[in-house]
C-alpha positions as CSV (number, residue, x, y, z in Angstrom):
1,X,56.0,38.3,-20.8
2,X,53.9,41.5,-20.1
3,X,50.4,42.8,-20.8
4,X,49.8,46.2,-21.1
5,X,46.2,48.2,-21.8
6,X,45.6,51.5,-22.7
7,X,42.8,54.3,-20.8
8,X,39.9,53.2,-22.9
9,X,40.2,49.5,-22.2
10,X,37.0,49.7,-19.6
11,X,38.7,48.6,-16.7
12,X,40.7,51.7,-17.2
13,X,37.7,53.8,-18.1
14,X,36.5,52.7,-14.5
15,X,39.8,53.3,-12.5
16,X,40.0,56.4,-14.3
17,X,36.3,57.3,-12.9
18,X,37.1,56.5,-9.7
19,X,40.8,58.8,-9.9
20,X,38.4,61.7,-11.4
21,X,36.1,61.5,-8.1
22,X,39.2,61.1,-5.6
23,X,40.9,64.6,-7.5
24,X,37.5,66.2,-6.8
25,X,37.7,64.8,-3.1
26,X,41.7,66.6,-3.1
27,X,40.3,70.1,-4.2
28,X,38.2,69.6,-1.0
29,X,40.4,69.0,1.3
30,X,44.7,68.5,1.5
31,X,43.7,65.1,2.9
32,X,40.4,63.5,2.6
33,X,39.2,60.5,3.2
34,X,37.4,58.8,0.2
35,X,37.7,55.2,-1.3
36,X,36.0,54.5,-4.9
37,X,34.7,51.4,-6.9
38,X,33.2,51.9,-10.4
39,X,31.4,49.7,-12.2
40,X,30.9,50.2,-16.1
41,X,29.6,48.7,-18.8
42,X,26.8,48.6,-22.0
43,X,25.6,52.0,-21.0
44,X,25.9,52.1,-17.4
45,X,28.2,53.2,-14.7
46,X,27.5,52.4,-11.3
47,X,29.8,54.3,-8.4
48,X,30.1,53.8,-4.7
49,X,31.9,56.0,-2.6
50,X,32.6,55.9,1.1
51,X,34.0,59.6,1.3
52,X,34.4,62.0,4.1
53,X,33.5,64.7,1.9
54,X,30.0,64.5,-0.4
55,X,30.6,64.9,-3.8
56,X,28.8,67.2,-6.4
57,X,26.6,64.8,-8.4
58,X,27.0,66.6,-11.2
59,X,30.9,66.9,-11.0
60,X,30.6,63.2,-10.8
61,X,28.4,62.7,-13.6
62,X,30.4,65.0,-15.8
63,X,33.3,63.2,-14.8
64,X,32.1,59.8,-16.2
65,X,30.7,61.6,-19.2
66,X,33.9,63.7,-19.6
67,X,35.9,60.0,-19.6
68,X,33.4,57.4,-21.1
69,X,31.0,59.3,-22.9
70,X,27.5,61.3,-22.8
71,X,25.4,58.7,-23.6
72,X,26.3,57.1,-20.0
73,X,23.7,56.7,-17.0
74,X,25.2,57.2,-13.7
75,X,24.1,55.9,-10.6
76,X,26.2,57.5,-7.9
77,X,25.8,55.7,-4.1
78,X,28.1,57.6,-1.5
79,X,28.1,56.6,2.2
80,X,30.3,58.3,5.0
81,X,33.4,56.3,6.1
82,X,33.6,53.6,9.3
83,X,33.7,55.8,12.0
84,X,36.5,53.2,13.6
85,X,38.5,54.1,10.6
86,X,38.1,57.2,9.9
87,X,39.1,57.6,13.9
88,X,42.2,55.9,12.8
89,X,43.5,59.3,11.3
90,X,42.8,61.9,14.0
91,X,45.4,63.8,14.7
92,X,47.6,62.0,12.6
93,X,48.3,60.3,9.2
94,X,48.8,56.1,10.1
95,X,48.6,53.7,7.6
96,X,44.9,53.5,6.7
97,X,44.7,49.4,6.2
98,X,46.8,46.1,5.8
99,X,48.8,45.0,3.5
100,X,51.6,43.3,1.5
101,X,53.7,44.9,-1.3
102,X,56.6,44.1,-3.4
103,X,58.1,46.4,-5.7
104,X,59.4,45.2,-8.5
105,X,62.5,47.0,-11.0
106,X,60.9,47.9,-14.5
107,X,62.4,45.1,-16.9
108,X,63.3,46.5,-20.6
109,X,60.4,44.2,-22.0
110,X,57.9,46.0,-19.9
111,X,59.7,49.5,-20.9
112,X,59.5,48.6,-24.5
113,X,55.9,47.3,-24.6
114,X,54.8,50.5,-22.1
115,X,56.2,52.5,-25.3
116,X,54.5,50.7,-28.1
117,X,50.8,51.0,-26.3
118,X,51.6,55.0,-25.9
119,X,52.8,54.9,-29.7
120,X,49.6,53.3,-30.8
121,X,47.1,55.2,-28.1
122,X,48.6,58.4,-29.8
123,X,47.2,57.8,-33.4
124,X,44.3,55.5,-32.1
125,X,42.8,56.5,-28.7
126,X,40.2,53.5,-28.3
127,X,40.6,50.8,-26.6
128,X,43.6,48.3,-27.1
129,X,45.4,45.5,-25.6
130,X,48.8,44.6,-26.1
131,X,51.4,41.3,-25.4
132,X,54.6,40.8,-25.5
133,X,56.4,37.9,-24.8
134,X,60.3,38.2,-25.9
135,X,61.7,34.7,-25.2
136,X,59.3,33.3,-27.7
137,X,60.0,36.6,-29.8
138,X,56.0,37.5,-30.3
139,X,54.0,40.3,-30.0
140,X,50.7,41.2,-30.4
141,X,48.4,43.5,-30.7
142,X,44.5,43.9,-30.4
143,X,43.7,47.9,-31.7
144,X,40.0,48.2,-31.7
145,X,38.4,51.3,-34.7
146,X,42.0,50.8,-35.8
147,X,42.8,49.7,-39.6
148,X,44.9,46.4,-39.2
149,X,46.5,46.7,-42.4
150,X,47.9,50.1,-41.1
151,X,49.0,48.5,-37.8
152,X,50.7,45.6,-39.6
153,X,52.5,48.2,-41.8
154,X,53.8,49.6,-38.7
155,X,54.5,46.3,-36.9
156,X,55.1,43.8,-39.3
157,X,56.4,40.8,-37.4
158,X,53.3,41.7,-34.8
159,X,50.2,39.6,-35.0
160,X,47.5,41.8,-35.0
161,X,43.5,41.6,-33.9
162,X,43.4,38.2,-34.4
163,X,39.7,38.1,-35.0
164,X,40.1,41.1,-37.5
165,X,38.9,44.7,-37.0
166,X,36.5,45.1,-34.5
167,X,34.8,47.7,-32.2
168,X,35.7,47.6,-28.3
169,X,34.7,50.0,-25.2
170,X,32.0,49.6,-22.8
171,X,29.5,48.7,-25.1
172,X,31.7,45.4,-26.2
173,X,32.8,44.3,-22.2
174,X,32.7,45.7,-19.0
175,X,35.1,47.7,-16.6
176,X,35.6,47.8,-12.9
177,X,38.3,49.5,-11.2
178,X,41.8,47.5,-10.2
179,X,40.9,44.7,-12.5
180,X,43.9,45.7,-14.7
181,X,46.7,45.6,-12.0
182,X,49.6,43.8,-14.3
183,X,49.2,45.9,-16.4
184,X,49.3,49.0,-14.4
185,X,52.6,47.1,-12.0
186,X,54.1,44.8,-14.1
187,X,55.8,41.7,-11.9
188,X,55.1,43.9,-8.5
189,X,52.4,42.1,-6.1
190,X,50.5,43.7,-3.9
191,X,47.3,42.6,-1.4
192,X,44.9,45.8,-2.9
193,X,44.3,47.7,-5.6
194,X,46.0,51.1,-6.8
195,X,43.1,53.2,-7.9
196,X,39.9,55.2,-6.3
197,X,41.4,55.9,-2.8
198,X,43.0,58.2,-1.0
199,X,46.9,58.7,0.2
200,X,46.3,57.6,3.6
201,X,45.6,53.8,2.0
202,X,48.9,51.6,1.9
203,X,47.3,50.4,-1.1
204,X,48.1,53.5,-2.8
205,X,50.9,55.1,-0.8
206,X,52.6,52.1,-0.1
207,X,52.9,50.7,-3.8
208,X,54.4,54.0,-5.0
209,X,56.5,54.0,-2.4
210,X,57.9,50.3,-3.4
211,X,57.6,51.0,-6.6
212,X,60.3,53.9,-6.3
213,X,62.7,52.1,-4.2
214,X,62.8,48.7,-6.7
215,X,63.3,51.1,-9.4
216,X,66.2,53.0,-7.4
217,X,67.7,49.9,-6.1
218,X,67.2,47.9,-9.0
219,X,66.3,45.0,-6.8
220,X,63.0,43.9,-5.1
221,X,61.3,46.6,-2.4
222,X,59.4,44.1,0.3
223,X,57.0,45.4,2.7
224,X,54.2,45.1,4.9
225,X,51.7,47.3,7.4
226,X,49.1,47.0,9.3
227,X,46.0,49.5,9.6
228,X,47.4,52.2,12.5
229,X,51.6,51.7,11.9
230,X,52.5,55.3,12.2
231,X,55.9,53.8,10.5
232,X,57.0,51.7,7.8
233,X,60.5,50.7,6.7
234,X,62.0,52.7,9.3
235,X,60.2,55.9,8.1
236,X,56.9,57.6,9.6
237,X,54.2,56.9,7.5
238,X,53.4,60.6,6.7
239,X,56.5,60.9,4.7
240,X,55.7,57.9,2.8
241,X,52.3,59.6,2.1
242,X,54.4,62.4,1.1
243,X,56.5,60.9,-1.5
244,X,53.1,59.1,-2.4
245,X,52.0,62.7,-3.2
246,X,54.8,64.1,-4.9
247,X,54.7,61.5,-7.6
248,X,50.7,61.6,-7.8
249,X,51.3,65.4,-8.5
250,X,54.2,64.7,-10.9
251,X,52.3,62.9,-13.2
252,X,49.0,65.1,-13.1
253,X,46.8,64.0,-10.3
254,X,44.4,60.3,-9.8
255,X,42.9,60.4,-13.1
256,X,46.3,60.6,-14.8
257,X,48.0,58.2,-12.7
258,X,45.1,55.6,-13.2
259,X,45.4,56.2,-16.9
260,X,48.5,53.7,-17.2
261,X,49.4,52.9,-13.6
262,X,53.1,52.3,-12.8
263,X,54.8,51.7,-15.8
């Protein structure tokens, strides 16, 4: 059983937000320090950054209009890091927090419903929601400014917006960032969230770097840190940040990585 949400769903309009800012924070510098939440929702966005470089408020604002529209107000708080943390990385990259992570292999149901929602976001790109659950054979679909009549003629044993047609987005529900972390990781657990920071945080580095061994393996990928380890599983930490950055620039950066997470 898997559910899977597309980038307009607003808890990815948020997590995308806060990817946007952390690219901006990597055109500053090769590694800055910068952790993002976003709130969004009924014509608001509300940011807080703790960043070791100030952002441009209006590359932050055009960022949330670029990504959830003009007609949202922005109130943008930023605040320097902890200065205990943000000592935690001179002269060296160590794991910038605790944590627990399991990577988990990429099961065929969660390939095939990771396909359907990229199907549909393709001819529809507003916000959806998608189930499937293959032992009891069902899927289903919720498509918002989508015809479902057309979506039923494309999936007919689907059930499909339940409640009819309807309008979604940040006018209908609210978004805030990590909120979506099934979706984005499937069966893998992990003690944070994936979006709005930067690669020194386990959080981000860390998962990737389970994520690539389970799927390599094929088996679980177990770990843990804490805040300082200048190793994990055997390897310094800086080359786990680096094959952390090799697969953010693969797929095109924060804001496209938050778009659909993991899988």
């Amino acid at each position: 059983m898997f559910e899977k949400v597309n980038p307009s769903h607003p808890d990815k309009l948020a997590d995308r937000i806060a990817g946007a800012l952390v690219d901006i924070a990597y055109k500053q510098s090769k590694n800055p320090r910068i952790a993002v939440e976003v709130l969004i929702g009924h014509g608001r966005c509300k940011i807080i950054a703790e960043t070791s470089h100030n952002l441009d408020l209006v590359e932050v604002a055009g960022a949330v209009h670029r990504i959830a529209g003009q007609n949202m107000s922005v109130e943008y708080t930023e605040v320097k890091q902890d200065a205990i943390l943000a000592g935690n990385q001179n002269g060296k990259i160590r794991c910038g927090d605790n944590g627990i992570f399991r990577g988990m292999p990429t099961t065929e149901e969660q390939k095939t419903l990771a396909n359907i929602a990229r199907q549909i976001y393709r001819e529809h790109p507003t916000d959806g929601k998608y189930i499937l659950d293959s032992s009891a054979n069902r899927l289903i679909i919720c498509q918002s400014n989508a015809s479902t009549e057309q979506l039923k003629a494309e999936f007919p044993e689907a059930e499909i917006n339940p409640l009819g047609d309807w309008t979604g987005g940040p006018d209908v529900d609210t978004g805030a960032t990590n909120r979506k972390l099934g979706s984005d990781m499937g069966d893998a657990v992990t003690g944070g969230g994936l979006h709005g920071k930067d690669l020194s945080k386990a959080d981000v580095s860390v998962n990737i770097y389970a994520y690539i061994l389970a799927q390599i393996h094929g088996e679980p990928a177990e770990l843990c840190c804490a805040i300082g380890d200048e190793a994990i599983d055997g390897r310094p930490y800086e080359e786990i940040v680096a094959i952390a950055r090799e697969y953010i620039n693969a797929v095109g950066g924060f804001e496209k990585f938050a778009e659909w997470g993991l899988i």
